[in-house]
C-alpha positions as CSV (number, residue, x, y, z in Angstrom):
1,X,-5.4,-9.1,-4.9
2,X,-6.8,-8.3,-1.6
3,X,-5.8,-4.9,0.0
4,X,-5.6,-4.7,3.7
5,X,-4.4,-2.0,6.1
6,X,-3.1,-1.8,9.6
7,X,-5.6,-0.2,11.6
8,X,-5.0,1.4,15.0
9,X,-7.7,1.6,17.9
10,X,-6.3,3.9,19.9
11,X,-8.9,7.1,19.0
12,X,-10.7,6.4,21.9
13,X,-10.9,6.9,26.1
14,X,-9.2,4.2,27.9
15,X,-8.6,4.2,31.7
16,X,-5.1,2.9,31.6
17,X,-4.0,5.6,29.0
18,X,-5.7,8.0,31.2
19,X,-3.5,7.3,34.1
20,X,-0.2,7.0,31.9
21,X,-0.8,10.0,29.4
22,X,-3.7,12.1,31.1
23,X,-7.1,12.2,31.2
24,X,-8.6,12.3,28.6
25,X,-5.8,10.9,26.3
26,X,-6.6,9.7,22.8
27,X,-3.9,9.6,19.6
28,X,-5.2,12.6,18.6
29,X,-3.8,14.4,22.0
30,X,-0.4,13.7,20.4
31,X,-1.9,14.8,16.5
32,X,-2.9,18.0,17.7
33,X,-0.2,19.0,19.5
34,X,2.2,18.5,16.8
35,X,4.5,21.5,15.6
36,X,6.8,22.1,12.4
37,X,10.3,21.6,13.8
38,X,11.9,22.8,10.5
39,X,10.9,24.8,7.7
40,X,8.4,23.4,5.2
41,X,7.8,20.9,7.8
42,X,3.9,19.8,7.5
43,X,2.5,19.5,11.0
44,X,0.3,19.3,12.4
45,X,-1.7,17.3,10.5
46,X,-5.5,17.6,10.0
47,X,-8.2,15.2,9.2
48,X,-10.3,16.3,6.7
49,X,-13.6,18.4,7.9
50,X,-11.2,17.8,11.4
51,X,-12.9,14.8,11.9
52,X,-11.4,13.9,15.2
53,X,-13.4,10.7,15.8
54,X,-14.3,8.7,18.5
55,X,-14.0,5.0,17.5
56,X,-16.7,3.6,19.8
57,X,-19.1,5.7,18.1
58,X,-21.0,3.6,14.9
59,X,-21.6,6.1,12.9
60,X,-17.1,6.4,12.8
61,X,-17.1,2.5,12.1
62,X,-19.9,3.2,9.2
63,X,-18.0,6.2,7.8
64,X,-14.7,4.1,7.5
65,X,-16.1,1.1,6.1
66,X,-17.8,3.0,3.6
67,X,-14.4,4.8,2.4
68,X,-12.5,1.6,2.1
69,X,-15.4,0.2,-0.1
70,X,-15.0,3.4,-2.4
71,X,-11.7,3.2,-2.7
72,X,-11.5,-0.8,-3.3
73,X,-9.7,-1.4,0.1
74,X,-10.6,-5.0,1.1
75,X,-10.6,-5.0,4.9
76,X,-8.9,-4.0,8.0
77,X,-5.6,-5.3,10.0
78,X,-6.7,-4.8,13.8
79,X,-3.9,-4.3,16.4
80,X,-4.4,-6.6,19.3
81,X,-3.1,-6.3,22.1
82,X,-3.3,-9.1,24.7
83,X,-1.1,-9.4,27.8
84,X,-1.8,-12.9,29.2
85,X,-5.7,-12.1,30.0
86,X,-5.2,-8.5,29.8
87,X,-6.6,-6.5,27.3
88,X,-5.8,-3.0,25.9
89,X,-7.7,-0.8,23.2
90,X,-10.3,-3.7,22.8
91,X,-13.5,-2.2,22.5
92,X,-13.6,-1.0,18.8
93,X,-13.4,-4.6,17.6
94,X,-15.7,-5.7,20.6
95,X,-18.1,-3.6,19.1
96,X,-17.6,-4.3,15.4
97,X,-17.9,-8.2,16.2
98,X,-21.7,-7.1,17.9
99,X,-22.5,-4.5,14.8
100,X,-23.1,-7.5,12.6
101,X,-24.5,-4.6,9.9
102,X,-21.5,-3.4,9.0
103,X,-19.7,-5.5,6.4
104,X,-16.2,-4.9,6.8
105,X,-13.7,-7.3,6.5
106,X,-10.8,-7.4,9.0
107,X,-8.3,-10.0,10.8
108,X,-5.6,-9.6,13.6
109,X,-2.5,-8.7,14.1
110,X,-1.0,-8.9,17.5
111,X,1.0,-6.6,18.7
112,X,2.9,-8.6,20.9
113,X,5.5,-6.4,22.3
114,X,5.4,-4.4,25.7
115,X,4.2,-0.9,26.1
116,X,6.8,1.4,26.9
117,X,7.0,5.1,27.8
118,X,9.0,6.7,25.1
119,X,7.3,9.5,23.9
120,X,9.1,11.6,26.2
121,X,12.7,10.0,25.9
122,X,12.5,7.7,28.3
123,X,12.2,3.7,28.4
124,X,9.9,2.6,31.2
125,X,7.8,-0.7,31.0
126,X,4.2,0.2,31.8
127,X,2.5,-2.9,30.6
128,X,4.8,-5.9,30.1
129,X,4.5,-8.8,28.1
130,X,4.2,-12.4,30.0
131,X,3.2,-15.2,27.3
132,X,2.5,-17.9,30.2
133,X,1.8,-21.2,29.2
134,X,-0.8,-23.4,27.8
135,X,-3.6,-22.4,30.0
136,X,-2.9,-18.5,29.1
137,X,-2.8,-20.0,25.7
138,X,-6.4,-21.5,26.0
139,X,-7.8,-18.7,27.4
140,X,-6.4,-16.5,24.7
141,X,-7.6,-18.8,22.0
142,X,-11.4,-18.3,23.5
143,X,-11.1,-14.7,23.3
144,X,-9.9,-14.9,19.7
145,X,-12.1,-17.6,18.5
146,X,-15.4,-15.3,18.4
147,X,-13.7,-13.3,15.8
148,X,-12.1,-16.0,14.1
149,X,-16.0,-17.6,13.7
150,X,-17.5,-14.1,12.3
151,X,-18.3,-14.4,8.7
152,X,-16.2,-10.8,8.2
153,X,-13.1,-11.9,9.8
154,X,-11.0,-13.1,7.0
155,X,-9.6,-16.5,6.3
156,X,-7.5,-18.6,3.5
157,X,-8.3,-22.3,2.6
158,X,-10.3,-22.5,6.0
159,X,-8.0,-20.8,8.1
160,X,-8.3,-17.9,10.4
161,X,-5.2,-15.6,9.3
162,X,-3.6,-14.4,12.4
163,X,-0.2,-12.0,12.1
164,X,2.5,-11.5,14.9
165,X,4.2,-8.1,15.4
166,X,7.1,-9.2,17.3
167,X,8.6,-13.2,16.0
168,X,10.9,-13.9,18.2
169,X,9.5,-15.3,21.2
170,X,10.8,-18.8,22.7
171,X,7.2,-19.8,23.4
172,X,6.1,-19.4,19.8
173,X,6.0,-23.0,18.5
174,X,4.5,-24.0,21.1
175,X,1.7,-21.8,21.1
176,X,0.9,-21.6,17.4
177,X,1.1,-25.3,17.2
178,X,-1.3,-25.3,20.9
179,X,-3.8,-22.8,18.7
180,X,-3.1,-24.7,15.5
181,X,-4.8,-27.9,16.7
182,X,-7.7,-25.6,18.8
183,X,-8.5,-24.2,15.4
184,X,-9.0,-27.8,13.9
185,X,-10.8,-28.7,16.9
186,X,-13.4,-25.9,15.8
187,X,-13.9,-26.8,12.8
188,X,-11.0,-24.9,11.0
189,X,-8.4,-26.8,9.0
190,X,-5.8,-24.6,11.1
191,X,-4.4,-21.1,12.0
192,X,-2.9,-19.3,9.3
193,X,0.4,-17.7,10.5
194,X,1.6,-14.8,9.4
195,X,5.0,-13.9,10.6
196,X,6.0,-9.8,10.6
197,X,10.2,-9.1,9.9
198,X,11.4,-5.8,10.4
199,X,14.5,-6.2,10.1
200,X,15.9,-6.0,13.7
201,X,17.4,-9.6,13.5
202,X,19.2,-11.1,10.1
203,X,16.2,-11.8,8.0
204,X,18.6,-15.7,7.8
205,X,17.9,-15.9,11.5
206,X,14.7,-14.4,10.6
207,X,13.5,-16.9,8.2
208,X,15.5,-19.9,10.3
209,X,13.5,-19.8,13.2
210,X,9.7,-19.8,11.5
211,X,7.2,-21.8,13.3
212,X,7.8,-24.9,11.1
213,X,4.2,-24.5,9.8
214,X,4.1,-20.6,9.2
215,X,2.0,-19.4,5.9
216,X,3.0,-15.9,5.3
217,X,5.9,-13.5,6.4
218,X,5.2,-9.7,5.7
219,X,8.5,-6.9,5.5
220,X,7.0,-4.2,7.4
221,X,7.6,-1.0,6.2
222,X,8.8,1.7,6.0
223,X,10.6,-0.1,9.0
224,X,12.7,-2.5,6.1
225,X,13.6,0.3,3.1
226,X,14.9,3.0,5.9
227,X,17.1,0.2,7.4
228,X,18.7,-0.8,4.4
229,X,19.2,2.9,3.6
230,X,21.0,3.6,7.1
231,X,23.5,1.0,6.5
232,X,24.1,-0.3,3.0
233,X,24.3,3.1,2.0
234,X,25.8,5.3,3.5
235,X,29.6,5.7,4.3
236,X,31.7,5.2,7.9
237,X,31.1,9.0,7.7
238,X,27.7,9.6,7.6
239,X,26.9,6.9,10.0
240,X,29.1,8.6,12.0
241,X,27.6,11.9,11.5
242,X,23.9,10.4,12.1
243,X,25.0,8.9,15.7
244,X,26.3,12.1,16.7
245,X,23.2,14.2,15.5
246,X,20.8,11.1,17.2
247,X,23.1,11.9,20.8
248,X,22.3,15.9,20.0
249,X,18.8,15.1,19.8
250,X,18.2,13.1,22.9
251,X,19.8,15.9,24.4
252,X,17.5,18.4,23.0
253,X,20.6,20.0,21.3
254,X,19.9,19.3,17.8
255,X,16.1,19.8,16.6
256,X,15.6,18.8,13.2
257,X,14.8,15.2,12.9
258,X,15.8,12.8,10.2
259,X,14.8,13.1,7.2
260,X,14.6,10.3,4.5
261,X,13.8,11.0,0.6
262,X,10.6,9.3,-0.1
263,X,11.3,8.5,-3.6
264,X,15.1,6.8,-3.2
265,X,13.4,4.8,-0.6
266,X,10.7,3.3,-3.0
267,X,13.1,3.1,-5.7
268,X,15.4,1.1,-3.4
269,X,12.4,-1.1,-3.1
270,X,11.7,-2.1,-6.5
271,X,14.7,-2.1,-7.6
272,X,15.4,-5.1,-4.5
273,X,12.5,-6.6,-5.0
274,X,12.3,-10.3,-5.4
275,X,9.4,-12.7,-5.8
276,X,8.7,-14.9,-3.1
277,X,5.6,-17.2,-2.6
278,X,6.2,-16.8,1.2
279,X,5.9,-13.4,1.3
280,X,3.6,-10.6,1.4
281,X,4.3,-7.4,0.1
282,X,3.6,-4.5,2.6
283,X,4.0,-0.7,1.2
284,X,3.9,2.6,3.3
285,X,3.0,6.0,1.3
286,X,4.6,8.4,3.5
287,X,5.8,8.9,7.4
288,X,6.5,11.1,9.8
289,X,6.3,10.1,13.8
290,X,7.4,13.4,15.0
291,X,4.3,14.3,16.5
292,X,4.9,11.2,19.1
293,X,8.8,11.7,19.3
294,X,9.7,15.6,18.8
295,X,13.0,15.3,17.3
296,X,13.6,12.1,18.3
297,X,11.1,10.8,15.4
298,X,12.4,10.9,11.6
299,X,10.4,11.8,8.5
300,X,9.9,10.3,4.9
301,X,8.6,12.2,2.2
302,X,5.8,11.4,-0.1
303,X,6.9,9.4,-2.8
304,X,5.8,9.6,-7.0
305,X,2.5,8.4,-7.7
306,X,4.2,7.0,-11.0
307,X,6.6,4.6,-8.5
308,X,3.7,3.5,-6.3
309,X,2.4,2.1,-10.3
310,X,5.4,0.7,-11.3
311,X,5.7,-1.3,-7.6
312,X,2.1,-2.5,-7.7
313,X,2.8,-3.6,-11.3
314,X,5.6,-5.9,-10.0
315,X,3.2,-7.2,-7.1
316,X,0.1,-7.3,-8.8
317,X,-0.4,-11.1,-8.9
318,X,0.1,-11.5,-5.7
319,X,-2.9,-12.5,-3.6
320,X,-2.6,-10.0,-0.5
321,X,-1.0,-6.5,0.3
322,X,-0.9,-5.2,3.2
323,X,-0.5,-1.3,3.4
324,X,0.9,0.6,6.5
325,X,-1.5,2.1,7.2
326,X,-5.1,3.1,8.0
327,X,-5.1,5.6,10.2
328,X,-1.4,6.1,12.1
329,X,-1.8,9.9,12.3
330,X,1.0,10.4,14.8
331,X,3.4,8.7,12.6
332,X,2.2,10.8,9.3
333,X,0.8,7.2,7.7
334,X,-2.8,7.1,6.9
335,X,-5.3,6.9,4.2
336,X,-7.8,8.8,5.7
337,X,-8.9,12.1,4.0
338,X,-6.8,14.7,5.3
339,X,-7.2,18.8,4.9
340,X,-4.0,18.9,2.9
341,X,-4.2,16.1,0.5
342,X,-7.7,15.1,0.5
343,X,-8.2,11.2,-0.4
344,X,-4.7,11.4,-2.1
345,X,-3.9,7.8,-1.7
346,X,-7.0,6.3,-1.7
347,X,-7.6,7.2,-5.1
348,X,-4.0,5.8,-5.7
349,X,-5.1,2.9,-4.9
350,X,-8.4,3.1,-7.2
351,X,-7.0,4.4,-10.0
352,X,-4.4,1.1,-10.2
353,X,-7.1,-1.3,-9.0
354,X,-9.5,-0.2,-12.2
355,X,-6.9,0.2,-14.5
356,X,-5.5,-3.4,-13.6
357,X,-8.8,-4.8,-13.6
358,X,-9.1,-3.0,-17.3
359,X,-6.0,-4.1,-18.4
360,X,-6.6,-8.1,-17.2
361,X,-9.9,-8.1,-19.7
362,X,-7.9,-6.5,-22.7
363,X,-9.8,-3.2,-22.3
């Protein structure tokens, strides 16, 4: 199995986030800002040694890529973000593709949705999304094929992975079938598509309207377990109850935030679990977004190490998992060391990775 996580490049000085958010802004404005809103409420949250790093510095990149080859994480799922020519948050994998030293491996994953102010309540567009046509497409494929033709960036039977945030676009067969033959042109035997559900459309509808030649699909979570908890169950009452409390805190009424059990969630997840060739398993450790939406944002709690086993037992021969994620510290999801809980999950991960490995040669 190859272990991947969603890696976020937004610990660094952009002049677009300076005129939206500040200057100055980087994810750890919102991090350190962050307050307990009830009691026993951990926040804020604090890297360990308060290593508030700047990712265009190499010595971050070195640090990083040192931890996830300690703790047997494979590589690195980059958000992308592209806006037909326009780039956001670019420069950490700019730089990684020029530091050819530093062996880490790490693909794509585009987050192709449109920025929007929310943080504050509100929904404003400030960076929309236009996919154009197939010139935008070429141009977009040049940009991506310098990564796809680096030795680190990973690939399966020849073929550059490549994951979509967002799948429902009209333009999307199109496109991947335009990059499709580019990659062949290149000298790869293809693109391979990975398609993201979570769970905002039937996952029928979902899996109907797959480019006809799509690889993968990953469930992104937490997004899929906290769904099916909200409405499969839960009576007309508490749904009813939650709306109302949701109105109170728009309104700045009501200031607790959600709060999901992190141990009926995983449950619910093995216990629904299903193997699927088409899929790839995705897993989340614990969440809390709260520091980016006040009480507008909604917390899990840590799960059992003993359920994170038993779930990576059921996946274990699969050939890719994808964990959410890296370093999200304004949504409470990261496996960076942190002053609380150290390398808690890392050595999660460790501990089952050796003891599979132990238990495959009969030791």
């Amino acid at each position: 199995m190859k272990i991947y996580a969603y890696y976020l490049p937004q610990y660094h000085e952009i002049p677009e986030n300076d005129e939206w958010w500040g200057k100055g802004f980087t994810e750890w404005r919102n991090v350190k800002a962050a307050i307990p809103l009830y009691k026993g409420h951990h926040q804020p949250r604090i890297p360990y040694h308060e290593n508030y790093y700047n990712l265009l510095d190499k010595n971050t990149v070195e640090w990083q890529t040192s931890l996830m080859k300690k703790y047997h994480v494979d590589g690195l799922v980059y958000y992308h973000y592209y806006f037909r020519g326009k780039l956001l948050l670019d420069k950490p994998a700019k730089n990684l593709l020029k530091w050819k030293d530093i062996d880490q491996k790490f693909f794509f994953c585009w987050a192709n949705h449109p920025w929007i102010r929310s943080w504050e309540g509100k929904k404003e567009t400030i960076m929309p999304l236009d996919y154009g046509k197939e010139e935008d497409w070429e141009k977009h494929f040049r940009y991506l094929l310098q990564f796809f033709k680096d030795i680190r960036y990973e690939k399966k039977d020849n073929k550059p992975l490549f994951c979509i945030f967002k799948s429902e676009f009209t333009e999307k067969n199109r496109m991947f079938t335009y990059f499709n033959k580019r990659c062949k042109e290149e000298g790869f035997d293809g693109i391979y598509l990975i398609e993201t559900f979570s769970g905002e459309i039937s996952l029928d509808s979902f899996l109907q309207n797959l480019w006809p030649e799509t690889n993968k699909v990953v469930f992104r979570e937490p997004a899929i377990q906290t769904f099916a908890w909200k409405n499969y169950n839960h009576s007309y009452y508490a749904r009813g109850k939650r709306k109302l409390l949701n109105i109170l805190r728009n309104h700045n009424i009501y200031r607790k935030p959600a709060i999901y059990d992190g141990n009926k969630l995983m449950k619910q997840k093995i216990n629904c679990y299903k193997k699927n060739e088409l899929e790839i398993p995705c897993v989340w450790f614990e969440w809390d977004n709260t520091p980016r939406h006040k009480q507008r944002g909604y917390v899990i709690t840590p799960y059992d190490k003993g359920l994170f086993r038993i779930f990576m037992d059921c996946i274990s021969e699969k050939e890719y998992l994808f964990i959410n994620a890296w370093n999200e510290w304004a949504e409470g999801m990261m496996l960076e060391p942190t002053k609380k809980d150290g390398c808690k999950y890392l050595e999660w991960i460790r501990e089952w990775r050796n003891g599979n490995e132990n238990r495959s040669v009969g030791i």
